[in-house]
C-alpha positions, 0 to 999 in steps of 0.5 A: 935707548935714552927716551922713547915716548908711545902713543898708543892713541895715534899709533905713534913712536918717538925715539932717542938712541945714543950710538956708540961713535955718533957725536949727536944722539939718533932721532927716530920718529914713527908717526904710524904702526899698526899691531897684527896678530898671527897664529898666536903672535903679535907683530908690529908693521911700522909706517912714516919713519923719520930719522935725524939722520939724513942717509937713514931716510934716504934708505927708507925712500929707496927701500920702501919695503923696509917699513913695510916688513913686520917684526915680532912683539914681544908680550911685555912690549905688547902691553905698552903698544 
């Protein structure tokens, strides 16, 4: 990851992965999470991703699920969300 920017105002990521192979760097842009908390753990539900990847968004399009899994945060990334 070369840049991430959060804004914990909006509920917004913005990302920057070099790949290892790729020619031009990933560019990620998650216009929407939300933070739930279960049985002590806090997970992060993502929503409205964008990639500069076309075939990233495309899979998006035909497995909409994928956004809307949660995923496990850990407690020193929590503080930053």
């Amino acid at each position: 990851m070369t840049h991430i920017n959060i804004d914990s105002q909006k509920r917004s990521l913005d990302m920057e992965l070099d790949l290892k192979g790729e020619a031009a760097p990933l560019q990620i842009n998650i216009k929407n999470y939300r933070l739930i908390d279960e049985s002590g753990e806090t997970y992060i539900e993502l929503s409205d991703i964008t990639t500069s990847r076309e075939w990233i968004n495309a899979l998006l399009r035909d497995y909409p699920d994928l956004e809307k899994r949660h995923y496990k945060v850990p407690a020193a990334v929590k503080v930053l969300l």
